[in-house]
Wavefront OBJ file of the C-alpha trace (Angstrom):
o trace
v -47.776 197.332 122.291
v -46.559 194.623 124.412
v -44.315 194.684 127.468
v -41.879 192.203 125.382
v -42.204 194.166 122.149
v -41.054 197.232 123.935
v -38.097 195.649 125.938
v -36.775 194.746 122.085
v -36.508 198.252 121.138
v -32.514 198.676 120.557
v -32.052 195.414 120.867
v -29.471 193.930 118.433
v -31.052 191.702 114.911
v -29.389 188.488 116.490
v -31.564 188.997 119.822
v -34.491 189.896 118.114
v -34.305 187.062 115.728
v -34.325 184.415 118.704
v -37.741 185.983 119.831
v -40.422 183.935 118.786
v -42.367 185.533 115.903
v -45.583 186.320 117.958
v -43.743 188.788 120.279
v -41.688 190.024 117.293
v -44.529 190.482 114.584
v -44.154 194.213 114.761
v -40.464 194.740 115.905
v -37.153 194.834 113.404
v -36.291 192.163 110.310
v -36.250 188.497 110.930
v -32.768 188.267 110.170
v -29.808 189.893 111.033
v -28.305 192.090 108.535
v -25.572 189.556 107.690
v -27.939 186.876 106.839
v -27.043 185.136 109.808
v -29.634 184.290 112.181
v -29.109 182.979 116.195
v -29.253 179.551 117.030
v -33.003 178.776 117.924
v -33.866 179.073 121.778
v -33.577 175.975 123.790
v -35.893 173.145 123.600
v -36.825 174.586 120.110
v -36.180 171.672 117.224
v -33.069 172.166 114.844
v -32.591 172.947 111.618
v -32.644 169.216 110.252
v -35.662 168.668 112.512
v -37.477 171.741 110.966
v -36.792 169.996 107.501
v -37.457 167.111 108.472
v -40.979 167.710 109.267
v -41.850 169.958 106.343
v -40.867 166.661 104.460
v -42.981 164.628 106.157
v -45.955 167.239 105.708
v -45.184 167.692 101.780
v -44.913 164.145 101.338
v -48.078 162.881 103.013
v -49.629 165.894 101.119
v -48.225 164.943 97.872
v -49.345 161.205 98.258
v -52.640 161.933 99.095
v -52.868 164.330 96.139
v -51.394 161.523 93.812
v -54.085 158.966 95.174
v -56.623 161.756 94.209
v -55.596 161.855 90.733
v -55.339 158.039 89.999
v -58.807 158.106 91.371
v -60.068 160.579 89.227
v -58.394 159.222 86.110
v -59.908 155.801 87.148
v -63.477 157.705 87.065
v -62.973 160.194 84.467
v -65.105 158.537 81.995
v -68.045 157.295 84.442
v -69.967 160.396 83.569
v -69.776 159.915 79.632
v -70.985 156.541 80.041
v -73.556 156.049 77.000
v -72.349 159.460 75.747
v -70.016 160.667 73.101
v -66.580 161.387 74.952
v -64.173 164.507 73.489
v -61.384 162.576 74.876
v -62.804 159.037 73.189
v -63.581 156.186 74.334
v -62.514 154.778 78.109
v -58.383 154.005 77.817
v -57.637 150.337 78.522
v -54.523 150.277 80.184
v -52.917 152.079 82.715
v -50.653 153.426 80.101
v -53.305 154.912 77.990
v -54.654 156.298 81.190
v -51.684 158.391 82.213
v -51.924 159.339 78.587
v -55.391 161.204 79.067
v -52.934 163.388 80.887
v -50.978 164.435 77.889
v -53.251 167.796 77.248
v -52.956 171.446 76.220
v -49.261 172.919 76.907
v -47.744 169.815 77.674
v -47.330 169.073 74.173
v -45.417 171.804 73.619
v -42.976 171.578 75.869
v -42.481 167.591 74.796
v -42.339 169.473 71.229
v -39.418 171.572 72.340
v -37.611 168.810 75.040
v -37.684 166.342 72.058
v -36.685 168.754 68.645
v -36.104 172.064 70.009
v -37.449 175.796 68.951
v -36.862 175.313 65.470
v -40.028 173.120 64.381
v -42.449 175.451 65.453
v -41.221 178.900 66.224
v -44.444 179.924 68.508
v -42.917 177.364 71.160
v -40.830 180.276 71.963
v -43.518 181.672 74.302
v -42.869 178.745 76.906
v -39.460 179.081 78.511
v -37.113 176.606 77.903
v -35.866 175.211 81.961
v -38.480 172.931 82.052
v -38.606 171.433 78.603
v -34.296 171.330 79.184
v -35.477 169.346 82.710
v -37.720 167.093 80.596
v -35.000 166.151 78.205
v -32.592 165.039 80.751
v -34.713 163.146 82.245
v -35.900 161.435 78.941
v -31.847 160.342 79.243
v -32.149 158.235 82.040
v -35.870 157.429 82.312
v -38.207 154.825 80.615
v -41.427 156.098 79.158
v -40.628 158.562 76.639
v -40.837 162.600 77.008
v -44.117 162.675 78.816
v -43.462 159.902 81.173
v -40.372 161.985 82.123
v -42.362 164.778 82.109
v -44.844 163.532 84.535
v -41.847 162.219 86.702
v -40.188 166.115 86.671
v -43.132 167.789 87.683
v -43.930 165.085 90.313
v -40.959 166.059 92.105
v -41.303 169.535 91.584
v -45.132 169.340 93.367
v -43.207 167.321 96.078
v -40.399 170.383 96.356
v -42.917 173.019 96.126
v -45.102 171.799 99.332
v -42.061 170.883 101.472
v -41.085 174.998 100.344
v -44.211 175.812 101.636
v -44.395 174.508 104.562
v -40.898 175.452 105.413
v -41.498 178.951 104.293
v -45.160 178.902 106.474
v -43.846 177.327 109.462
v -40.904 179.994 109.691
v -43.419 182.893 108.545
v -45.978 181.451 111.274
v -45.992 178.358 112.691
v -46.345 174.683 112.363
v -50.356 174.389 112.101
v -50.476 176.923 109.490
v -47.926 175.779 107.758
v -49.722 172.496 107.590
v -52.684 174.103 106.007
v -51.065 176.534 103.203
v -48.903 173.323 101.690
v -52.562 171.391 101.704
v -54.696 174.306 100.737
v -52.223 174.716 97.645
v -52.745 171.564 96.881
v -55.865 171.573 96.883
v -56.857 174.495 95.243
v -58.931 173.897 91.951
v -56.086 174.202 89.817
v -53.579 172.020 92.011
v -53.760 169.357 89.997
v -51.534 171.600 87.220
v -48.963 170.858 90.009
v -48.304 166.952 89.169
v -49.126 167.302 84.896
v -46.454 167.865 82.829
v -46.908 171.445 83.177
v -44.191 174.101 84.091
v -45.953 175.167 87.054
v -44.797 173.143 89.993
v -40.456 173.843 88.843
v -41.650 177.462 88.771
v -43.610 177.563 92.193
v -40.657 175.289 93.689
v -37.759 177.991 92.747
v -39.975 180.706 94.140
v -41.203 179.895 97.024
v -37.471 178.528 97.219
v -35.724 181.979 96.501
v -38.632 183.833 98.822
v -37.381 181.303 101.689
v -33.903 182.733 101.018
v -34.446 186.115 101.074
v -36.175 185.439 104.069
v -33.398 183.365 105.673
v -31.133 186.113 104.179
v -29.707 183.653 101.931
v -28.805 186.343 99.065
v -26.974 184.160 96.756
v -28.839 181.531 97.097
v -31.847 183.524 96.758
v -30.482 185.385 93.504
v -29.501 181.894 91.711
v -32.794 180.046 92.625
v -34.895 183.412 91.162
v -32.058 183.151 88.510
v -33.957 179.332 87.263
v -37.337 180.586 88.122
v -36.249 183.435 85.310
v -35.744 181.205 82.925
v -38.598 178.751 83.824
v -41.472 181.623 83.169
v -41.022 185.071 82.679
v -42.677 186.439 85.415
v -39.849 184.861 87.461
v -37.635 187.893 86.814
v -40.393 189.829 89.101
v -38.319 187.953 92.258
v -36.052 191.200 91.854
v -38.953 193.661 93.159
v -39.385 191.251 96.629
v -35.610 190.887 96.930
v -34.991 194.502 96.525
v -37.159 194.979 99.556
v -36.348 191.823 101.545
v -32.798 193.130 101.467
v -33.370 196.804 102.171
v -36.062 195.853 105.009
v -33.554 193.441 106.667
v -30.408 196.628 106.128
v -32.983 198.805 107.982
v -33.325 200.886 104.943
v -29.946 201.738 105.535
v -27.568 202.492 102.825
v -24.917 202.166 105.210
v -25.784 198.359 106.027
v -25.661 197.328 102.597
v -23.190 194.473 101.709
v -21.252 193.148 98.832
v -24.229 190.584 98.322
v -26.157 192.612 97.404
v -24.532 191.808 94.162
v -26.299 188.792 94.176
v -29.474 190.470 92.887
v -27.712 190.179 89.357
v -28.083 186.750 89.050
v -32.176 187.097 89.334
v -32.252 188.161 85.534
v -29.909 185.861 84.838
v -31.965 183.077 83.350
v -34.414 185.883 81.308
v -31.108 187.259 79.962
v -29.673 183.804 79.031
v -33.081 183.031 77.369
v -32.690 186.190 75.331
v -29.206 185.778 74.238
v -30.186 182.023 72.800
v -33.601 183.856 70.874
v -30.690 186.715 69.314
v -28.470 183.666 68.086
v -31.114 181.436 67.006
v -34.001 184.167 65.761
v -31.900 187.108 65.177
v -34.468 188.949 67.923
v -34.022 188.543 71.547
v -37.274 189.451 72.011
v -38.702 186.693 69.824
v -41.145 185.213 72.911
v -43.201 188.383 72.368
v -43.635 188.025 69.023
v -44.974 184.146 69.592
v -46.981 185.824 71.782
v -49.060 187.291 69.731
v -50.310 183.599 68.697
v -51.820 183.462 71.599
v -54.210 187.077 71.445
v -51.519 188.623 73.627
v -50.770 191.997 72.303
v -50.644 195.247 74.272
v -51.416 196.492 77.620
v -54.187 198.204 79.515
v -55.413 199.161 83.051
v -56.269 196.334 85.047
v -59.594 197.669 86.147
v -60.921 198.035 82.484
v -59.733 194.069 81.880
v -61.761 192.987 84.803
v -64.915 195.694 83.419
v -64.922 193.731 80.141
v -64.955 190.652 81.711
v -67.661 191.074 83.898
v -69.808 192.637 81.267
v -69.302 189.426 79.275
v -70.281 187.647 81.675
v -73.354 189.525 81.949
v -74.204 189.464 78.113
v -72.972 185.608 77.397
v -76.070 183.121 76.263
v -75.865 180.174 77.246
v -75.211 181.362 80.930
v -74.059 177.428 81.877
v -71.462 177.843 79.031
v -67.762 176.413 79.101
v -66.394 179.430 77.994
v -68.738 181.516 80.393
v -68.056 179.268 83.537
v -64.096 179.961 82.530
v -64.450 183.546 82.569
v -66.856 183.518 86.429
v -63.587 181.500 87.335
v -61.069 183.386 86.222
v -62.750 186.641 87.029
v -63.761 185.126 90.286
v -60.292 183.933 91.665
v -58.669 187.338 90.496
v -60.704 189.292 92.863
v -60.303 186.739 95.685
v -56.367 187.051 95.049
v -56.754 190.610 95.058
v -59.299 190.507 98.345
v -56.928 187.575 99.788
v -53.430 190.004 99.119
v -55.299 193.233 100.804
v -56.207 191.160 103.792
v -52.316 190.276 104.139
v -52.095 193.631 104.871
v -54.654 194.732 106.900
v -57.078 193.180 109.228
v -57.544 190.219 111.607
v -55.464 187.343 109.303
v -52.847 189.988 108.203
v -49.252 188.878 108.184
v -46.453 190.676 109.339
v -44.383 193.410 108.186
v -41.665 190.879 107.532
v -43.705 188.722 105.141
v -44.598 192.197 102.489
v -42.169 190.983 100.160
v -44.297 188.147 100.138
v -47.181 190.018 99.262
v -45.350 192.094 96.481
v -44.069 189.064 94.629
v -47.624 187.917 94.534
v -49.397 191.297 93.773
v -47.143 191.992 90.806
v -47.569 188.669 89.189
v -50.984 188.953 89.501
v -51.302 191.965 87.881
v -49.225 190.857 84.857
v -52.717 188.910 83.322
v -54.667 191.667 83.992
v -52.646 194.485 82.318
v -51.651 191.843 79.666
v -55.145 190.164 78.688
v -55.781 187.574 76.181
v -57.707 189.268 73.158
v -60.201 186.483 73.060
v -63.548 185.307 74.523
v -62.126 184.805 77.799
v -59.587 187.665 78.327
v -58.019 185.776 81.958
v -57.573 182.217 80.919
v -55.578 180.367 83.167
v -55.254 182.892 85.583
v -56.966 180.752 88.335
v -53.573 178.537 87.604
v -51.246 181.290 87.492
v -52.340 182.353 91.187
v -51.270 179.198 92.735
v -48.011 181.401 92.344
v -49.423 183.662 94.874
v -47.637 182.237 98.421
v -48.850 185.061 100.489
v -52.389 184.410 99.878
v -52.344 180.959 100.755
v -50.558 182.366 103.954
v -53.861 184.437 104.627
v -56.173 181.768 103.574
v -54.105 179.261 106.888
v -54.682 181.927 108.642
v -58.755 182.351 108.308
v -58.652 178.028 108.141
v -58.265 178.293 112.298
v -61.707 178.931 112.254
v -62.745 175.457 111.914
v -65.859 176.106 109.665
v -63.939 178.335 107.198
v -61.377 175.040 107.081
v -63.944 172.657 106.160
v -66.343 174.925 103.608
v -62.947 175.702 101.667
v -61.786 172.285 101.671
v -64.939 170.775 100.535
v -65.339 173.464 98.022
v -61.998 173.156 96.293
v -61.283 169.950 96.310
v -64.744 169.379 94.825
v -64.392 171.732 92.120
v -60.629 170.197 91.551
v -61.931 166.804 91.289
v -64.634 168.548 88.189
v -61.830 169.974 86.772
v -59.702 167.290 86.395
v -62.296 165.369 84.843
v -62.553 168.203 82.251
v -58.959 168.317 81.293
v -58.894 164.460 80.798
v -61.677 164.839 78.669
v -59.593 167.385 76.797
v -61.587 170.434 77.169
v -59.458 173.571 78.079
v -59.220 174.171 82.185
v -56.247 176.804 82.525
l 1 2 3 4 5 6 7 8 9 10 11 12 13 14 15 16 17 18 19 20 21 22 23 24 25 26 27 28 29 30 31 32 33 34 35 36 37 38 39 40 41 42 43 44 45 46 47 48 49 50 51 52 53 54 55 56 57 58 59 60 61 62 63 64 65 66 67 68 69 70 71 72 73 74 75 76 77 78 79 80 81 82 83 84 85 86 87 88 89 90 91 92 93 94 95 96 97 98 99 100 101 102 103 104 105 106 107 108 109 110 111 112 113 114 115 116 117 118 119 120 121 122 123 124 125 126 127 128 129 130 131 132 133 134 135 136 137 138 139 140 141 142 143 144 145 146 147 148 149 150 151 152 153 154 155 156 157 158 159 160 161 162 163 164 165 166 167 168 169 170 171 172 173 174 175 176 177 178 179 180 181 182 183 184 185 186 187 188 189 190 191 192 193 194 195 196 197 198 199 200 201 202 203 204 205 206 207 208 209 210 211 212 213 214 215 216 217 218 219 220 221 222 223 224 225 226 227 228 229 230 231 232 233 234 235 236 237 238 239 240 241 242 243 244 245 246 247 248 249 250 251 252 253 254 255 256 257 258 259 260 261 262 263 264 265 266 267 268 269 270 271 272 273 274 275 276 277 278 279 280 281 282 283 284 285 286 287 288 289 290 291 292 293 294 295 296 297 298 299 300 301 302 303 304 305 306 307 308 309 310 311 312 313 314 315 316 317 318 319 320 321 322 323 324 325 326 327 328 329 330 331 332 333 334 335 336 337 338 339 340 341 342 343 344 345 346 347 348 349 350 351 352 353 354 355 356 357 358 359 360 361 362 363 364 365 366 367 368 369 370 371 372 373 374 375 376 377 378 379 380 381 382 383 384 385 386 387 388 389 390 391 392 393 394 395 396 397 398 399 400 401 402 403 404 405 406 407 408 409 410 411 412 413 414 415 416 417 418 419 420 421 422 423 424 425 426 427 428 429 430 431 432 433
């Protein structure tokens, strides 16, 4: 242990907290147990400073991302050309471009930000923040539904890097933090991020309310995981990292806890205020499991027999080049690189430290809730590869192993690649995640 490392033993939270995080990586909580923290050592950049360069970061990020996609869109139907396009033939204005983005879920949260539950009562599976998001922005925006749509989630990808980055750059440092907001991005599901998808407001109030907890920010923490609650389900699974954050920072003291601790109500809050509105409208508050059970999702079993089946499916499917085969080697494939990614958070030379395992909690439960919950179908893990963009602490690991220049470029190359396939896919209108 280091010289400085021992010299902090006794020392007071507030003391420790103004240590830079190298020397500190194995000493007490990065926060005091009030939530306070000291003012940063001298020379250090302030508060607005910090925030003002994880805006910079996200935005440059998010604007290259955005010039991706227009590119993309602009080539999507190059490699149909003299073939018979799913998606029809090339659109001829920019309009009916953007429109080629208008796939899959999207139109059913437009279904329930324009009319509501009631027209189709499956829509109850997709949680209602988003759609309610959509609908006030339909208020004040041209375009219709899914150009405000478009414009929520655009600023919710925006959010969600600047969170990262933030979050990175206070878990780590700067440089890191500058690769886990790009390699989110450019993961080969990112571009779920900018469609009018649910999955950058979700991955904005998370990685917000994990920033929080982090900051000891309990009420802020508890509302923010309060919206991701009632954005998608597995939002109320913020209570399992707070529970820790806030014991870990009390030194798993009883005696140290505080009245905010209260504030861990409010992270069911939007799961409870969803159920209350499915017992007045439905007469059952647990209607979204019902709806469901359009979807093949009925029952539970161990995780290990989920990813058995699918690798034995894998094995037996003919033709091995197969949509439906490539989406279940992608699936499968990204859940055991979550799973290797969250194991080498804990241990080994990228770990992080002991301050970020509510980090790796969050992401471990969430990405066990598709594999105990598979989709009875022929591909059991569908959109899992999107679903662990939620993971933050793995894209903490994977800046960590992108120091080693080589590792930075092969996963760059590799995912933005494959991101750029995919994309052409889903504007196509075949099913991606």
């Amino acid at each position: 242990m280091p010289d400085e490392t021992l010299a902090l033993e006794g020392a007071s939270p507030a003391v420790r907290s103004a240590i830079p995080a190298q020397v500190t990586e194995d000493a007490a909580p990065s926060g005091t147990a009030d939530g306070e923290h000291a003012a940063p050592p001298l020379g250090e950049p302030s508060a607005r400073e910090r925030w003002r360069q994880s805006f910079i970061v996200g935005f440059w990020t998010w604007l290259s991302g955005l010039a991706l996609y227009a590119l993309a869109t602009f080539a999507a139907w190059v490699p149909f050309e003299g073939v018979a396009a799913k998606a029809g033939d090339p659109p001829d204005t920019v309009s009916s471009a953007l429109d080629a983005w208008n796939r899959w879920d999207t139109t059913w949260y437009l279904i329930i930000a324009d009319t509501g539950y009631h027209w189709d009562t499956r829509a109850t599976a997709f949680w209602p923040l988003y759609p309610l998001a959509v609908r006030a922005a339909n208020a004040v925006l041209p375009g219709g539904s899914f150009g405000a749509g478009l414009a929520v989630s655009m600023v919710c990808c925006l959010a969600a890097l600047v969170l990262m980055h933030r979050l990175t750059a206070d878990a780590l440092d700067e440089q890191h933090a500058r690769r886990a907001a790009f390699y989110l991005l450019a993961f080969p599901t990112g571009f779920y991020l900018v469609a009018a998808y649910n999955e950058s407001m979700f991955i904005a109030l998370a990685i917000g309310s994990l920033y929080c907890m982090r900051r000891g920010h309990w009420w802020i923490a508890g509302a923010l995981a309060g919206l991701a609650g009632a954005t998608r389900m597995v939002g109320v699974l913020l209570g399992a990292a707070f529970v820790y954050e806030y014991l870990r920072q009390c030194g798993w003291s009883v005696r140290r806890v505080r009245a905010d601790v209260l504030s861990i109500l409010l992270v069911p809050a939007g799961l409870a205020a969803y159920m209350f509105y499915l017992y007045r409208s439905f007469g059952s508050a647990t209607h979204f499991l019902d709806s469901q059970k359009a979807w093949f999702h009925d029952g539970y079993q161990a995780p290990w027999t989920t990813i058995g089946q699918v690798a034995k499916m894998i094995h037996d499917w003919t033709p091995m080049f197969s949509g439906d085969n490539f989406r279940n080697v992608a699936n499968l494939g990204t859940a055991l690189l979550m799973i290797a990614l969250l194991t080498l958070a804990l241990i080994g030379p990228w770990k992080l430290g002991p301050g970020d395992r509510y980090l790796v909690i969050f992401a471990a439960i969430t990405l066990m809730l598709p594999l105990i919950s598979p989709i009875h179908s022929h591909y059991p893990l569908s959109s899992l590869w999107r679903y662990s963009l939620e993971c933050t602490a793995a894209f903490l690991v994977l800046a960590r192993m992108g120091r080693n220049s080589t590792f930075d470029r092969f996963f760059t190359m590799g995912a933005v690649g494959l991101q750029g396939v995919m994309i052409i896919v889903f504007l196509q209108n075949n099913f991606v995640a």
